[in-house]
Structures are given as C-alpha cells and as structure tokens.
PATORKE-643843 format. One line per 5 residues: number of its first residue (from 1); their letters; for each residue x, y, z of C-alpha. Coordinates in steps of 0.05 Angstrom, whole numbers, plus 5000, padded with zeros to 4 digits. Example, Ala and Ser with C-alpha at 12.3 -4.5 7.8 and 13.67 -1.06 7.14 Angstrom:
# residues 2
1> as> 5246/4910/5156; 5273/4979/5143
# end
This chain:
# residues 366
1> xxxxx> 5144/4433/5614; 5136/4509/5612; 5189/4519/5651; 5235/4464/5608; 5226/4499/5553
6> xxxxx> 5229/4571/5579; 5306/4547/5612; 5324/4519/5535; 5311/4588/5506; 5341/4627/5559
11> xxxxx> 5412/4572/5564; 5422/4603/5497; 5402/4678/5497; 5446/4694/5426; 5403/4637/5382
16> xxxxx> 5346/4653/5422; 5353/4728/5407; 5367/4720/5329; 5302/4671/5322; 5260/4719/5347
21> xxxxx> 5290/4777/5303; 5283/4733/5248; 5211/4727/5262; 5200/4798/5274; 5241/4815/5200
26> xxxxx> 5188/4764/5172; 5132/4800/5209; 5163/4880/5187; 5167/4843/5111; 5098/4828/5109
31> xxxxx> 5061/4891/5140; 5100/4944/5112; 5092/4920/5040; 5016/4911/5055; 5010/4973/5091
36> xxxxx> 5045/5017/5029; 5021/4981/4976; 4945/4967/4993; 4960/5038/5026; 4976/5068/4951
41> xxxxx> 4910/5041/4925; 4868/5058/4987; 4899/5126/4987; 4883/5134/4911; 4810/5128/4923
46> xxxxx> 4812/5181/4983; 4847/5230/4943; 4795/5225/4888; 4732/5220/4930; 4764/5294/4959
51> xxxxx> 4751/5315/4884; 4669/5333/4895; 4656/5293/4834; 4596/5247/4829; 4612/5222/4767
56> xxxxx> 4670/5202/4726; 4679/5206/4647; 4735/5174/4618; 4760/5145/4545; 4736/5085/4509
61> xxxxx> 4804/5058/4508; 4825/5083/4579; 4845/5047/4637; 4803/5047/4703; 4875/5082/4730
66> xxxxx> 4865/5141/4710; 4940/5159/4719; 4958/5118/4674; 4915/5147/4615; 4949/5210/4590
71> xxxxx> 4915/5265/4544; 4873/5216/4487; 4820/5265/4483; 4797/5344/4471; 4786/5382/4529
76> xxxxx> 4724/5418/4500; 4679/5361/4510; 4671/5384/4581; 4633/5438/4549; 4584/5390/4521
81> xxxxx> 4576/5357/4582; 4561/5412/4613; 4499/5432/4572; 4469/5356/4602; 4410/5369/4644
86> xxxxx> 4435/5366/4717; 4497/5369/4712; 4531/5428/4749; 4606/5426/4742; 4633/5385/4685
91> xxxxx> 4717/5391/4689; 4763/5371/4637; 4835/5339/4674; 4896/5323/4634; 4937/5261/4691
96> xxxxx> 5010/5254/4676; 5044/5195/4717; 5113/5224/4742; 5170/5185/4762; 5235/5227/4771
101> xxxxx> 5240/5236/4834; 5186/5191/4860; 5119/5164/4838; 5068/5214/4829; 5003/5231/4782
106> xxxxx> 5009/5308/4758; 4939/5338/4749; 4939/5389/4695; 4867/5424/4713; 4821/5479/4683
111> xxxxx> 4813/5523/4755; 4756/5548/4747; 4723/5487/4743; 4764/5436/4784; 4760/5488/4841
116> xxxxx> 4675/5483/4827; 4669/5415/4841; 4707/5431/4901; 4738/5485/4927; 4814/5479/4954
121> xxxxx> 4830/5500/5013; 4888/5547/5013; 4943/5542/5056; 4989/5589/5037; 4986/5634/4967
126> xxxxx> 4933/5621/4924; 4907/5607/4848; 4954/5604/4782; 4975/5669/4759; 5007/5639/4701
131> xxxxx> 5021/5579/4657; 5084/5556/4690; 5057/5555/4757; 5031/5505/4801; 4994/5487/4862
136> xxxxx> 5017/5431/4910; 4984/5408/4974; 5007/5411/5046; 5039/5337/5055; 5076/5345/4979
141> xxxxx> 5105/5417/5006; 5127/5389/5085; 5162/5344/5050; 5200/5370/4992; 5214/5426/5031
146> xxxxx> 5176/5473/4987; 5147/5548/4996; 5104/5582/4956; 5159/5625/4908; 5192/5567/4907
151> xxxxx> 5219/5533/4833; 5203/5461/4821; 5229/5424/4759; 5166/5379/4730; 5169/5339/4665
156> xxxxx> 5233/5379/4645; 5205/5446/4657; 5215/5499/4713; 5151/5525/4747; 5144/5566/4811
161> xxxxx> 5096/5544/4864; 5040/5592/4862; 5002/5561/4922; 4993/5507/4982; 4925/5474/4991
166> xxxxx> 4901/5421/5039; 4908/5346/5012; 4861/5305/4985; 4836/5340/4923; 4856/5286/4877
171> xxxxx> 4930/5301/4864; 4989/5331/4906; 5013/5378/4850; 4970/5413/4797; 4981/5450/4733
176> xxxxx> 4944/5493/4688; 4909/5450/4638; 4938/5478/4572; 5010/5473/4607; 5008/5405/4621
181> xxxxx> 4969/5378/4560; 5017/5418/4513; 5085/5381/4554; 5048/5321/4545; 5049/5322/4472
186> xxxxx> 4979/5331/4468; 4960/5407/4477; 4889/5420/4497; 4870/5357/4508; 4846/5317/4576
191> xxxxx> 4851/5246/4599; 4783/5244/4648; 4728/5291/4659; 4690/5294/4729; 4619/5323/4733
196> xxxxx> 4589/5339/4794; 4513/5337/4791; 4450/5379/4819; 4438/5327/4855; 4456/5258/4857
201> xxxxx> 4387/5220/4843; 4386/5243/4775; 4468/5206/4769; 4434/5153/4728; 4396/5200/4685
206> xxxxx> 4461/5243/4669; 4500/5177/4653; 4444/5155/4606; 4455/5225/4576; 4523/5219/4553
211> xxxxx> 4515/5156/4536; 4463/5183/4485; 4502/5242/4460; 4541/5233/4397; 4611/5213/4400
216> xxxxx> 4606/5200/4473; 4570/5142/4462; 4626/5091/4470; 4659/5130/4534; 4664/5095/4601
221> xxxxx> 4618/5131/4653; 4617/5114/4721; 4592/5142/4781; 4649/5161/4828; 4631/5102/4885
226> xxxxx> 4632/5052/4829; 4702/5075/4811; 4723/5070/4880; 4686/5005/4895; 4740/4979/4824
231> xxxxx> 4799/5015/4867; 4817/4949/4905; 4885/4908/4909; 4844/4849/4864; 4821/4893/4808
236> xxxxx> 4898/4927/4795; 4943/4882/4752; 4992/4838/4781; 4971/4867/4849; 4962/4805/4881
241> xxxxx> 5025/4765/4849; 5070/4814/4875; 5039/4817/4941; 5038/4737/4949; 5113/4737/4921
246> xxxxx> 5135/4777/4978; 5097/4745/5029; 5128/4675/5007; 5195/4696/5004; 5188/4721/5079
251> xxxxx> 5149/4655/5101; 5204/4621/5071; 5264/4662/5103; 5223/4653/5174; 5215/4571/5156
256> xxxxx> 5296/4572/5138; 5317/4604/5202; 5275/4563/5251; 5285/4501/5212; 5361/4510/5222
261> xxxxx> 5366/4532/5294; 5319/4472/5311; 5350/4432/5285; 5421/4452/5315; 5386/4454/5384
266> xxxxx> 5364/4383/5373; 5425/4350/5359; 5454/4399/5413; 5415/4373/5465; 5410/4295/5441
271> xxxxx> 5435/4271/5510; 5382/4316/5540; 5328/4283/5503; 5355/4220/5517; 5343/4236/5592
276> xxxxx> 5277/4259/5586; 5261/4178/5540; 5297/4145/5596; 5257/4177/5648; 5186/4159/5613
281> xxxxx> 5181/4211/5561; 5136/4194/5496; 5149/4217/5427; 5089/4257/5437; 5125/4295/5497
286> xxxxx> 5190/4311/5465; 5150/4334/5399; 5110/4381/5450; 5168/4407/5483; 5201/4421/5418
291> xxxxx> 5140/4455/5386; 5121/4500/5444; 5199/4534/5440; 5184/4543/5376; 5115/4571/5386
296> xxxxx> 5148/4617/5439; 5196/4652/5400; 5151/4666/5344; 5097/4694/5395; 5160/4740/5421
301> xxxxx> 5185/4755/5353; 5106/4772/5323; 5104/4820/5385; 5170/4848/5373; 5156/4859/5294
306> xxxxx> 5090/4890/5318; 5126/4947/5350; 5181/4945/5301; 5126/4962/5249; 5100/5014/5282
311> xxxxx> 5164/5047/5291; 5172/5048/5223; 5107/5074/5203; 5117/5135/5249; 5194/5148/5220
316> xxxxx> 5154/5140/5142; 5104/5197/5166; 5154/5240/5188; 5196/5228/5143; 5157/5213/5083
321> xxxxx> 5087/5250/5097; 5071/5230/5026; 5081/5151/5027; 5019/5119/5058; 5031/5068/5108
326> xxxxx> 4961/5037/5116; 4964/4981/5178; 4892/4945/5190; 4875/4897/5249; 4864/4848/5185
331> xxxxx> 4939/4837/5158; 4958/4844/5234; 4924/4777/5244; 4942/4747/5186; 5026/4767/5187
336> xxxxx> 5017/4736/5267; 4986/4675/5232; 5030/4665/5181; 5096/4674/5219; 5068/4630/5276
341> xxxxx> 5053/4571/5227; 5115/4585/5185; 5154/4575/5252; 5127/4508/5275; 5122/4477/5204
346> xxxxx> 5196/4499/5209; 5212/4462/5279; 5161/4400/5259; 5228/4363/5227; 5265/4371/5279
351> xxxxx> 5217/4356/5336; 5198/4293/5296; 5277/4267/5293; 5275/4283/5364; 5219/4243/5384
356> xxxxx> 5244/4183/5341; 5314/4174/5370; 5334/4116/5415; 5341/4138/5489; 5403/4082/5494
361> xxxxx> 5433/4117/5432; 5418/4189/5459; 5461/4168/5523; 5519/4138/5493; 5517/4202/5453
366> x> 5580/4247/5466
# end
C-alpha cells in the first residue's frame, strides 16, 4: 500500500508539490506569528528583568504594561521612596509607546539612578551630556544604522545619540527624564518607579512600607518576578483571540487546499478505485489508502515549513535584530499537530466517497 500511495503522489509531482507548500504556508502562518508575538511579550519581561530592580511601583490607575501608562505621576516620589528602610536605589521612569517608524517603548530616565540599579554597559560613547540626547542599545543601533553623533527624530524632536549600551536594560532607546516627560505633556513627571533593595528578604517589608506611606497607599507594588510571572500571552488583552484567529484562518486554508486536491484525485482516479473493489478491496482499504497520501504530504509539507521557518527567523535576525522571533519545541509540536489533523479531516470526504462508490460503476466510468 506504501508503495500505492507513494506512485499516486509522485504520477502527479505539480499537485503533489503545491499540497505540500500549502501545508508548509499553514505551518510558516502559525510559528512565525507565535514566535513574534509570544516573542514580544517574552522579550518584554527579559528586557525588564535586565533593569536590577526588585521591585516595581506603579499608579493606582496604571496598567500592568507599563508602556502603555505615560507620565500620571510626579517624579519626586522616588525621593520618598528612597528614604524607606532598605531600599537602595529608588528610580523615577517616564515610558512613552512610539509608533512612527515601528513599535517601541521610549524610556525617559533620571541617570543617575537608572544606571544604580544597574549599570549599562557602554558600547560606544557614553552618558547624556544634554537634554536632547539619547542612549540606544546595540541591537536598536545595528539596525537603524545608527552611530553615536548620529541625529535621530523621536516624538517630533531631533536628538543626537550620545551613546551605545548593551541590550536588555529595559528599553532600546533612552532619554533624559525631564526631556521626555516635558514632550509628553507632562513635564517632571514619571509613569513607574523601580527600587532595588539591600537585599531582597526584606522585599515584603519595603512593599508594606509604601503601602503605609501617605499618598502611596493606593499604588500598585509588586515585586519584579510577580510582574514577570503577569507578563504571559493569557494575562495581555485580546492576546489569545488574535492568536486563535490566525491559527484558524491557516487550519482552514490547509483544510481548503487538501479538501480540493482530494477530492480532484478521487474522481481522477475513479476507475482506479474501481480496480482495487473489483479485486477485493474494502471500504476500509480505499479509506486507508486515501488517508495515508494525505498523511504523507502533510508529514513532507510540516518538515518543509520547519525549515522554511527557520529560514525566516535567521533573515528577521539579520535583518531585523530588534523583532524577536521566539520558536519553542512546544508550538513546534502543536503547528505539526494541527496541520497534520487539518490535512486528513480535509481528505476524510473524499476518502469516504471513495470508499462508498460501486466497483461496476467505477468501471464503466470514462
């Protein structure tokens, strides 16, 4: 039967071929949306856990993005919190979400401070030396091209890159505090504080602290691995809808395509399978026969989509250093599964109105 089926796929190499590219399109579909959009959030909580915070102090009203926050609040309170008993570094940070050119959270910053919690790592140049300059990291500067000297336009205003630091400090570009806050519409004021304590047994204490302190009261406080533990696809807003959207509409492109060139084949081949009755073959035969071509070219076109994928995530990184691509062994499996099932629910029809017809019928068939 192997070999029937095998000689079927090859006796037409051009369907053949296009099935399994539509497989493989259904496969890309699925992993590269998973990998940059799970990749966005993953990549979120990496850049923040590069901060050196321990703890994270945030609005009332703000959102658990942080991006999405702006300036609410006066950037002085970071003074208050830094009077709290075991707390080290307490820095105010003004977020601005930026979408000219391309997605990206702006991170106006005290320097002082930020660079306590954690010191950068400079690349190239070094500090601000002025309030229209600004710091971007290594992956931001590879690829836009960028020097330090160079200008940058940023919210409608021209600064000149002061320095290049490694990534993972939160943000890919940074601004002085006041700059950003003031171009924001809300000058001196920050949209999240992080504190990094003495040491991190006493993280409950200091949280208990604010919590105590008037007009902090109401704030949300969170230490920084229950932030991260919130940064997951099921916590973010319509996450999950638009990932499942996608997903179905390739399922369903995958289910077309097979459905229709099984369905061809069949009534193609109807003579053929009337052979096969007339020579003892059950329903249960010509249903197999028909499902394992199926199976086939999706196993061919999951492999194929595999390495198309991967092609694409190396052209991204080169490319687009910035845009994380995050592939896991999980969605791996579960593209494979759902293209594989996709394909034989799509053949099922046909190989059922195989089976059923009439080997006397199938004969006289011309």
């Amino acid at each position: 039967m192997n070999k029937l089926v095998v000689g079927n796929i090859l006796y037409r190499p051009v369907r053949a071929a296009i099935n399994v590219f539509a497989v493989a399109i259904e496969v890309i579909m699925i992993l590269s949306i998973v990998a940059i959009m799970v990749g966005m959030v993953e990549g979120a909580a990496t850049e923040t856990s590069g901060i050196g915070a321990d703890i994270i102090v945030r609005p009332a009203n703000a959102s658990f993005i942080s991006s999405l926050g702006g300036a609410p609040v006066p950037a002085k309170i970071s003074g208050v919190l830094a009077k709290l008993p075991h707390v080290a570094v307490a820095s105010p940070v003004a977020i601005q979400l930026n979408v000219s050119h391309s997605v990206q959270s702006l991170y106006g910053i005290d320097f002082a401070s930020y660079n306590a919690l954690r010191p950068f790592v400079f690349l190239a140049g070094g500090p601000f030396r002025g309030p229209d300059n600004v710091i971007v990291d290594d992956l931001y500067a590879r690829s836009n091209h960028t020097r330090v000297g160079s200008s940058m336009k940023l919210l409608n205003h021209d600064f000149r890159v002061s320095g290049i630091v490694e990534h993972g400090k939160g943000s890919r570009v940074f601004l002085p505090l006041q700059t950003l806050s003031t171009l924001m519409g809300s000058p001196g004021n920050a949209s999240v504080f992080y504190i990094r304590s003495d040491n991190t047994k006493y993280e409950q204490d200091i949280i208990n602290q604010i919590h105590s302190t008037p007009g902090l009261s109401t704030y949300q406080v969170q230490t920084l691995a229950e932030w991260m533990s919130m940064m997951t696809p099921e916590h973010l807003p319509g996450f999950n809808i638009a990932l499942n959207t996608v997903i179905f509409i390739a399922v369903i492109v995958g289910f077309l395509v097979i459905f229709e060139s099984m369905y061809t084949a069949v009534m193609e081949r109807t003579r053929e399978i009337g052979i096969l009755k007339s020579l003892g073959g059950s329903k249960f035969y010509v249903m197999n026969l028909v499902l394992r071509e199926a199976g086939l070219v999706a196993i061919v076109g999951i492999a194929l989509g595999f390495g198309l994928t991967q092609v694409l995530k190396i052209i991204l990184a080169v490319r687009f250093p910035t845009t994380p691509f995050m592939l896991t062994a999980h969605w791996r499996l579960e593209a494979a599964g759902i293209a594989l099932v996709g394909s034989l629910l799509g053949a099922l029809y046909p190989a059922w109105t195989a089976a059923r017809k009439d080997p006397i019928d199938a004969l006289a068939y011309e």
